[in-house]
Structures are given as C-alpha cells and as structure tokens.
C-alpha positions in Angstrom: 100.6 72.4 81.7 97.3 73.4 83.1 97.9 77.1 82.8 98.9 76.4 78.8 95.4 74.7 78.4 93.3 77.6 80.1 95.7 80.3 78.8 96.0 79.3 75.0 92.0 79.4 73.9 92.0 82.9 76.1 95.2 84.5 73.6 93.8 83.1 70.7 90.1 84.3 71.7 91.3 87.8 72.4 93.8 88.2 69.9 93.8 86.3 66.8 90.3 85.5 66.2 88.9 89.1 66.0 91.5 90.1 64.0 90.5 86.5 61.7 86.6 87.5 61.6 87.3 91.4 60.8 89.4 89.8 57.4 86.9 87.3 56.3 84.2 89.8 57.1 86.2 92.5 54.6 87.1 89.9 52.4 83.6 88.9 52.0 82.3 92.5 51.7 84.8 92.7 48.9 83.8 89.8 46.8 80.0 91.0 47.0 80.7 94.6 46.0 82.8 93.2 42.9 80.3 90.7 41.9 77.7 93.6 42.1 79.8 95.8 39.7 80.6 93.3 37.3 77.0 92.8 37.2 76.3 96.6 36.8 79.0 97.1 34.3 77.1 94.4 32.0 73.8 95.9 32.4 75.2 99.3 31.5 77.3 97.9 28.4 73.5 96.2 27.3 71.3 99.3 27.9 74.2 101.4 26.2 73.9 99.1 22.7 70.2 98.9 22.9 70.0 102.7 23.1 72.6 103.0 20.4 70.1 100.3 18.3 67.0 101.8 18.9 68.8 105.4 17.7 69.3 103.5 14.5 66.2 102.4 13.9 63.9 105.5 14.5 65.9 107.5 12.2 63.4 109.0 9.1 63.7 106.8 6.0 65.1 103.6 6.9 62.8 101.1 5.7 64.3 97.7 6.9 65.8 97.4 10.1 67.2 93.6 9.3 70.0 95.1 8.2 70.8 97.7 11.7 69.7 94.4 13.6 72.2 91.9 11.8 74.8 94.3 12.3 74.8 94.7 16.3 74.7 91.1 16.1 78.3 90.9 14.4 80.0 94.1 16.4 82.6 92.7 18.8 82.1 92.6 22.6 82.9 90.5 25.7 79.0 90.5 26.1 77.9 88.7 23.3 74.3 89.6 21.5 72.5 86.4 21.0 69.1 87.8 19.5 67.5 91.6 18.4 63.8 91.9 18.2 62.3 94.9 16.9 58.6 95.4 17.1 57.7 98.1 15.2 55.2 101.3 15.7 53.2 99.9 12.8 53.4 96.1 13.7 56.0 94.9 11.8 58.2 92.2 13.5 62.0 92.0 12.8 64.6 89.9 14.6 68.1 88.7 13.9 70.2 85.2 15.6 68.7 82.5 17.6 66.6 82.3 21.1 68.8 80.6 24.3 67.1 79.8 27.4 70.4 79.4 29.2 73.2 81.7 30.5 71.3 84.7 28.9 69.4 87.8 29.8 67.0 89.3 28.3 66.9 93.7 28.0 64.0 95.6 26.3 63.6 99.0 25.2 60.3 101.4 24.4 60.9 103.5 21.9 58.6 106.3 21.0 59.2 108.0 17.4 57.3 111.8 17.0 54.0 110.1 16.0 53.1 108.8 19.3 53.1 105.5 19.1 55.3 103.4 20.4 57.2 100.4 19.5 60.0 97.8 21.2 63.2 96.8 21.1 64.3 93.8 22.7 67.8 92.2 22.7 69.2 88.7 24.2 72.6 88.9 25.7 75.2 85.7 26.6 75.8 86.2 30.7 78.2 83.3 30.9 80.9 85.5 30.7 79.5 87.8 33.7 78.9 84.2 35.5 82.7 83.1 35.1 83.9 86.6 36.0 82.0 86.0 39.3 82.7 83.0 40.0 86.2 83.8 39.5 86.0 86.5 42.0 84.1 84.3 44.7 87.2 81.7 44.2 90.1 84.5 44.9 88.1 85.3 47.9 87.6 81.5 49.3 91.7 81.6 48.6 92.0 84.2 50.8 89.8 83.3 53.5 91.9 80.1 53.8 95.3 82.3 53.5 93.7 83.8 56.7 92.3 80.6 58.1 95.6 79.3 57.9 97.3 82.5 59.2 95.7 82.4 62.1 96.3 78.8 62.9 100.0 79.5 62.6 99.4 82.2 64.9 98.1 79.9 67.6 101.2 77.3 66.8 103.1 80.3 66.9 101.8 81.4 70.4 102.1 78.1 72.0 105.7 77.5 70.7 106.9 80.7 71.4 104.9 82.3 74.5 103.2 79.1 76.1 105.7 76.9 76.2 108.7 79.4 77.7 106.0 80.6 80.1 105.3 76.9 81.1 109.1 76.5 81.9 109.3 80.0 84.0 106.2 78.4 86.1 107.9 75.1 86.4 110.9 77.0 87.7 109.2 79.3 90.0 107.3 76.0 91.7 111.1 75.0 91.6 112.4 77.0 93.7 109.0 78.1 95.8 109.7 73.9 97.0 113.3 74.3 97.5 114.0 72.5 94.9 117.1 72.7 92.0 115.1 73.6 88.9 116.2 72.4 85.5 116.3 75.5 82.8 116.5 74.1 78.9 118.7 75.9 76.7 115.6 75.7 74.0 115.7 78.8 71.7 113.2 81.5 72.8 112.6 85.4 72.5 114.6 87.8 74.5 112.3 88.7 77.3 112.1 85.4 78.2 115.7 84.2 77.6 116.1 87.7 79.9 113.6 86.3 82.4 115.7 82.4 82.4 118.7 83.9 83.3 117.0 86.3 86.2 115.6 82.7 87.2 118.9 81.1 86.9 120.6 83.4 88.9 117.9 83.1 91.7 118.1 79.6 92.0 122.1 80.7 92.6 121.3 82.8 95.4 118.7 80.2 97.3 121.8 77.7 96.8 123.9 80.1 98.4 121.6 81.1 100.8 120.6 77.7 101.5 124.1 76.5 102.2 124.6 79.4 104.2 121.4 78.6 106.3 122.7 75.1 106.9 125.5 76.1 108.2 124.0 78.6 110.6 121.7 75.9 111.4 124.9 73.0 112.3 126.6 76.0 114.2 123.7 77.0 116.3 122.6 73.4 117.1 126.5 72.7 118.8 126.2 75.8 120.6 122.8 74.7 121.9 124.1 71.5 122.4 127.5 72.6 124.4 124.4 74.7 126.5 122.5 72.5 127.4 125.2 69.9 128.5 127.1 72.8 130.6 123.3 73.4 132.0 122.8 69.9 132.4 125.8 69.7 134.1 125.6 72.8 136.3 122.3 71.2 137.0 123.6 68.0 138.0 126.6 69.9 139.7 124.1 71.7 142.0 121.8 69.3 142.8 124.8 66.9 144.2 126.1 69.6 145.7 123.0 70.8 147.6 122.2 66.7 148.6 125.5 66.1 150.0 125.7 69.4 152.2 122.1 68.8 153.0 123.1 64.9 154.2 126.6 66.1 155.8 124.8 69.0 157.7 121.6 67.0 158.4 123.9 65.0 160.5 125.8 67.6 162.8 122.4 69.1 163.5 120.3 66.5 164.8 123.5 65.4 167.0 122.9 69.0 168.1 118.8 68.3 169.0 119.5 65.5 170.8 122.2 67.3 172.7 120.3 70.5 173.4 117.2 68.0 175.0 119.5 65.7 177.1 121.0 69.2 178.5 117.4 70.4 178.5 116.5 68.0 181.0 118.8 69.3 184.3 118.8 72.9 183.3 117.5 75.5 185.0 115.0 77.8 183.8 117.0 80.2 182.4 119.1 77.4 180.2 115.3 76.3 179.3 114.5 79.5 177.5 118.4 79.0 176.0 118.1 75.9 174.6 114.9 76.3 173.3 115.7 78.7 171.2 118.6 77.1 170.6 115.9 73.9 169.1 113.8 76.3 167.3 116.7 77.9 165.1 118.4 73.7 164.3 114.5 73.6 163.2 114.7 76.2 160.8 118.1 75.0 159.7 116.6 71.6 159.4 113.4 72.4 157.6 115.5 75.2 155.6 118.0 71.8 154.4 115.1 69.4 153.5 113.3 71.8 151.0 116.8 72.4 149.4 117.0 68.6 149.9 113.6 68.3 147.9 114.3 70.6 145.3 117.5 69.0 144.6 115.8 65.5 143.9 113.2 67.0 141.7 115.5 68.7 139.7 117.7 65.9 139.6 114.7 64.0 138.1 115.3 60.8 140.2 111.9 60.8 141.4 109.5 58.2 139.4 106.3 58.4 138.4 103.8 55.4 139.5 100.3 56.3 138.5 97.6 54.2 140.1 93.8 55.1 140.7 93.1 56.6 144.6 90.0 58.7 145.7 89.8 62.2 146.9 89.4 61.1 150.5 92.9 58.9 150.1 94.7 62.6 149.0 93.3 64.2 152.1 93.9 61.7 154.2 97.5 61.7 154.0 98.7 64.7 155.7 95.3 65.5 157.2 96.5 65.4 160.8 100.1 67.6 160.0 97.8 70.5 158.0 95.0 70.6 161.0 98.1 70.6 163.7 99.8 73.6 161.8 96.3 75.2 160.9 95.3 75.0 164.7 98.8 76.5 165.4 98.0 79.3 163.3 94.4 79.4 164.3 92.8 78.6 161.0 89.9 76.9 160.4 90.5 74.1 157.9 87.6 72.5 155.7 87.5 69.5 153.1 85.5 68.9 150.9 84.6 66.2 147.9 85.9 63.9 148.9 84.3 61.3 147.0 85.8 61.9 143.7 88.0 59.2 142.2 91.4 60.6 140.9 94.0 58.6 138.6 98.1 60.0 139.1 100.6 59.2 141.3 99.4 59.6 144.8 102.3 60.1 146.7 103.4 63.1 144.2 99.8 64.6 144.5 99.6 64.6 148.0 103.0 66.3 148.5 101.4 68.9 146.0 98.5 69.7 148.0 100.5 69.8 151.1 102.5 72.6 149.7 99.6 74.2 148.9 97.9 74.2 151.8 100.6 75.1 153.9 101.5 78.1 151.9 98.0 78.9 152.3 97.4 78.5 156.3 100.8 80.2 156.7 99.4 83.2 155.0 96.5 83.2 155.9 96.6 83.3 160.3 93.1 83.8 162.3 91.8 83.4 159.0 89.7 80.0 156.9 91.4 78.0 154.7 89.2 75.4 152.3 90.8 72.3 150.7 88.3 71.4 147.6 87.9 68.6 144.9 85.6 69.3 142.3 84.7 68.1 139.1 85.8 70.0 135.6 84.9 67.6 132.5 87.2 64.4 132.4 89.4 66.0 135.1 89.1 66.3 139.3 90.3 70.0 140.0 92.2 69.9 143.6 91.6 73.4 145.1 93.3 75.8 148.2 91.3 78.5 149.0 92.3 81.1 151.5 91.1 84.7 152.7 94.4 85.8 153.5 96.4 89.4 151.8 95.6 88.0 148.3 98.7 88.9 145.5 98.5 91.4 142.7 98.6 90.4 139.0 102.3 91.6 139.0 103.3 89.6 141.5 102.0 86.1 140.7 105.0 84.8 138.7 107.5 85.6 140.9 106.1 83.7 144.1 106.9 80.2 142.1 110.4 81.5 142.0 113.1 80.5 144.5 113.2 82.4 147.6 110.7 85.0 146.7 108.8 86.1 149.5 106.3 89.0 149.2 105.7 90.0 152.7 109.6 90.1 154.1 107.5 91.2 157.6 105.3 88.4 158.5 108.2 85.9 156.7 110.4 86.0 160.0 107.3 85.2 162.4 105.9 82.2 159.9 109.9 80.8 159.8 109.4 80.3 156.0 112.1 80.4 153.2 110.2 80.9 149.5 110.7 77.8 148.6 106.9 75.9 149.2 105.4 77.3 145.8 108.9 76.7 143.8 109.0 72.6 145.1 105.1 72.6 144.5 105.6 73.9 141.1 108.2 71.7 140.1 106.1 68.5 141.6 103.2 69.9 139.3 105.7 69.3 136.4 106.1 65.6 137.6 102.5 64.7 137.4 101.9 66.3 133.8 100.0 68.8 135.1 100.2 73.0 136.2 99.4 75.4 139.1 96.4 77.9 138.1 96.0 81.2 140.3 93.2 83.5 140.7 94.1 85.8 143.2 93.3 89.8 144.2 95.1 92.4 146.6 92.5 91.4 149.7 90.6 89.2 148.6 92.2 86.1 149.2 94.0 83.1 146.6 92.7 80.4 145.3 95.3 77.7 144.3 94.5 74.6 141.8 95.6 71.6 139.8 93.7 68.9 137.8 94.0 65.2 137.6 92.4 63.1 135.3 89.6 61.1 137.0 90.1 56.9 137.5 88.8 54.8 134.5 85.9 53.4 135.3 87.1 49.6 134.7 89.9 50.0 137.3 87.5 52.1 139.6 85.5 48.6 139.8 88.5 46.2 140.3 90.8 48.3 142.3 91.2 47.8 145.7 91.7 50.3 148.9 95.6 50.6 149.1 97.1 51.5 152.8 98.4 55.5 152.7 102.3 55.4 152.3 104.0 57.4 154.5 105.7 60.5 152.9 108.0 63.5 154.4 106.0 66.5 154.1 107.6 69.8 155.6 106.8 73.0 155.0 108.9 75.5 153.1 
C-alpha cells in the first residue's frame, strides 16, 4: 500500500489537476468577459437614448422640453430611466422623475446647438437589473467550478479504484511469487489490461508450482544418489582400509620372521652370504617400511585416530624425533638446524610431531649434501611450524600432485632414497586431523619451504600446565 500512497497524489498532480486549473481558469475568464459585456451593452443602450433625447430637444421651435423629458421617462426598457435633467443653453432647468442614490448610474451629455453655447443633458438610469444579470452570471460559473471540483475528485476515486487498487494486487502478487510463495488473485472486477495482466500472473504462479514440484523432485532424487555414493565410498573406503591393515598385519608377520632368520644365518656365513643376506635385510626393509605407511594411511583414513589436544612447547615437538631426523640427516649428509624453540603451541602433540616428521624427512631425503632448517615462528594468534630445504625445488605445476599417492617427481633419485610417495600424502592427511593445512612456497632450484600453523597455548593453561614426559610414537619414513 505504500506505492498507492506515493503513486496516487503523483497521477492526480500530473493528470487531473492541470486539466482542473485550465477549466476554472476558462471558466473564470468567461464569467469576467460576460459581466464586462453586460456592462457595455447597458452603457451603450444609455448613451443611445440620451443621444436620441438630446436630438429632441435641440430641434428649432420646441419651447418646452418637459414634455420630450416625461416621455423617455415612460418608453419601455429593461434599463429603466429614473430621472432626465436638461440644462439649457440659456439657463433654464428642466427635469422629469425622482433622484435615487442606490442601484443607479448616472450618464451626461453636452450638447451644442449652432449658436455656440452649450447646454447638458443628464439622465439617471436603474442598474439593478445589470447587477442581477451579473450576479446571475458569477453564480452559473461558481456551479461550474464545483461540477469540475467535483469532477476531478471522482477522477481521483476513479484512479484509485480502478488503477491503484488492481496495481496494488499485481505488486502483492509479484512479492508473491518473488518469495516463493502461493499468491491469492481476487476475482474483483477490473479493466482489461489488468484482468489481462491477472491471468499472465496466474498462470506464472502455475508454472513456479510446476517448476517447483519439479525441482523438489530433482532435489529428493539427487540427494539418494548422493547418498547411495557416499555409502558405496564409505564403504569402499572402509573396504580398503581393512583390507590394507590386515595384509599389512599378516605380512608384517612373515617378514620380520624373515629378519630374524636372515641375522641368525648372518652370523656363521661367509663373506660372500654376508653381502647376500644383506641385501636380502635391506629389501624386508623396504617391504617393511613400504607396509607401515600403507598401514598409516589406512588408520587415518579409517578415522580411528583421536584427537587429544593439550598445551606443549616448541622444544617438546622437536624433541620427539630429534635423534631419528639428525641420524637420517647425518646418513644423507645434511646439516639439520632448529630453531624457536621457545614458543608454546596448543594441538595434539603426538599428531604434530608425526607431521613435522614427515616433513622433515621428505625434505632431508631431497635434499642430500645439502641444509635442511626446522623453524617455529610466530604469525598472529598462531606458531607457524616450518621445513626449509635447498634441495631441486618443484614447479608451480607440480605442487598438487606431490600430496597425491605414490607421486614421485624425480623417478631417478627415488630408487637410491628407497622412498614410495607416500610421506607428503600421510602428512597431508594428519594436517586434516589437527584442523589445520600444508602451505608451499617452492621454485625450480631454489629449494621448498614446507609449513603448518598451530594456535599458540592459552595463557591460563601455559601457567598451570606442567612438563609432560614425550610419548613414544612410530615414525617411519615414506
């Protein structure tokens, strides 16, 4: 109803009330011009009869005027004569009828005979009919300024009933259906277009049902097919992840029987059955380390690994598996550093520190003779956990695929570091666990630089929590 009240005064504004000021404007002209020639007519009639009187009395041998002046007195007209005066060239005074002050006007007349001198002629005429003629006119006009006035205000009743009011339904409907929404259309009489305009509404408001239903529908069908896939991926999931545990556990078994066979032989052998059986150790090592990170994979996927966060400090993390990293750097000879170690981090430290492990492995194992740096460093509310190495670096293209599954960009130096693909995949996937991701900034010889954030401890539990003995995890790299 808001648009009625702004757009009703605007119609009326614009249309009806310049067409209502141009008829009281004509109407008005009208009664002025008519009261002026009424007014003119009288004049003329008066002049005429004083001319006509005058005419009379200048003619050669009529003595007494009384009788010309009592006679224009009794001649008939709407303008009625009250008095004549007639004041004469030689100073006689003659008059006929009797002097009114009111409703009258007075008209005089010189008259000069062929002697010269001059003499007047004055007569007093009734205006009351002139008045009532006027007035008359001045009331037919005030009758039709209110036939207009009242015109017009039917127009505006007129507007509203007939234009506002369909309008206001049509907007009613249109909000209707804009809201999804069933709008209810009256059957109230109304002009074509708009009974034109409710039916192209109506029919709208059949195809949104249509539609509508139709989207439903779509919408119940797609949400059991999404439904049937994600239980068959849920179960293919599950399906995999039992099936890689119980290979891993029933191979796990048959080939460290086979270690501890291949060092009791080891012992009484001779040298060339040492070179044998060590290589025969070194490849149920690959198996074995090839097992546990399908063995790790499994559990994450399986999500049976729980979350525990507690409060632990930087030096905690990197204490962990400090020993494992500096005897796998040294075996690669790469210089390791820490650093920042006095941070305070809040997560789950057994997760984080199989994170950085990852990490840091991936890094000294690609990065050989080279420097590897294992950072903490502060970024706002969060402890950002950095790898840096200087090893080959990867391109842009490349550094999506490397947290993929046994995706391994240089297949050459993969044999000699006895790795699988599978470090950056797990390390991903344990990222996921602690709420957190795996940023990369890396560049075809410069190096990689690996990273995660953890939020830092509160500050009332980094005051009451005490130093926790490191728990001891499996680490292996992948």
């Amino acid at each position: 109803m808001e648009s009625r009240t702004h757009l009703l005064p605007r119609l009326f504004i614009d249309v009806v009330l310049p067409s209502t000021i141009a008829a009281l404007a004509l109407i008005l002209a009208l009664c002025v011009q008519q009261t002026h020639s009424l007014a003119e007519r009288v004049d003329a009639a008066a002049n005429l009869r004083l001319a006509r009187l005058a005419g009379e009395l200048v003619v050669p041998g009529n003595t007494s005027p009384q009788a010309a002046l009592d006679r224009s007195l009794q001649e008939g007209s709407s303008d009625k004569v009250l008095r004549v005066e007639w004041h004469g060239a030689d100073g006689s005074f003659w008059s006929s009828g009797a002097t009114s002050t009111i409703g009258s006007s007075t008209y005089r007349s010189e008259v000069r005979p062929q002697a010269g001198t001059s003499a007047w002629l004055s007569m007093q005429v009734d205006t009351k009919p002139l008045r009532q003629a006027q007035a008359m006119v001045w009331l037919l006009g005030a009758l039709c300024a209110t036939g207009i006035l009242l015109l017009a205000w039917l127009a505006r009743v007129s507007i509203r009933h007939r234009v506002l009011e369909p309008l206001s339904q049509v907007r009613y409907a249109v909000h209707e259906l804009v809201n999804a929404r069933h709008p209810q259309l009256d059957d109230t009489p109304a002009s074509a277009e708009f009974v034109e305009l409710r039916k192209s509404l109506q029919r709208l408001c059949e195809v949104q049902e249509e539609q509508r239903r139709d989207w439903s529908a779509m919408q119940r069908d797609n949400a059991v097919e999404a439904l049937d896939r994600l239980r068959q991926s849920q179960a293919a999931t599950r399906s995999k992840s039992q099936f890689i545990a119980l290979v891993s556990h029933h191979f796990r078994q048959p080939l460290q029987a086979l270690e501890l066979f291949a060092a009791g032989l080891d012992q009484n052998a001779s040298q060339e059955q040492q070179s044998l059986f060590l290589q025969m150790r070194h490849s149920i090592g690959s198996m074995t380390r090839l097992l546990d990170a399908l063995l790790e994979i499994s559990r994450l996927d399986a999500g049976v690994i729980a979350v525990k966060p507690i409060g632990f400090s930087a030096a905690e993390l990197f204490m962990r598996d400090r020993t494992s990293l500096n005897h796998e750097a040294a075996r690669h000879h790469v210089a390791l550093t820490w650093h920042g170690s006095q941070h305070q981090l809040h997560g789950d430290a057994d997760v984080a520190a199989s994170l950085l492990y990852q990490l840091a492995s991936n890094a000294i194992a690609n990065a050989p003779e080279g420097r590897v740096l294992i950072a903490a460093r502060r970024r706002g509310q969060a402890i950002r956990i950095e790898v840096r190495d200087n090893g080959p670096g990867i391109a842009v293209i490349h550094q999506q695929r490397i947290f993929e599954e046994f995706v391994q960009l240089q297949s050459g130096e993969s044999d000699r570091r006895g790795g699988y693909g599978l470090g950056l995949a797990i390390a991903e996937r344990l990222a996921r666990l602690l709420g957190t991701r795996i940023g990369l900034r890396s560049e075809p010889g410069r190096g990689s630089t690996f990273w995660f954030d953890l939020p830092r401890m509160p500050v009332m539990e980094r005051h009451s929590s005490s130093p926790q003995k490191p728990a001891a995890a499996w680490r292996q790299a992948s």
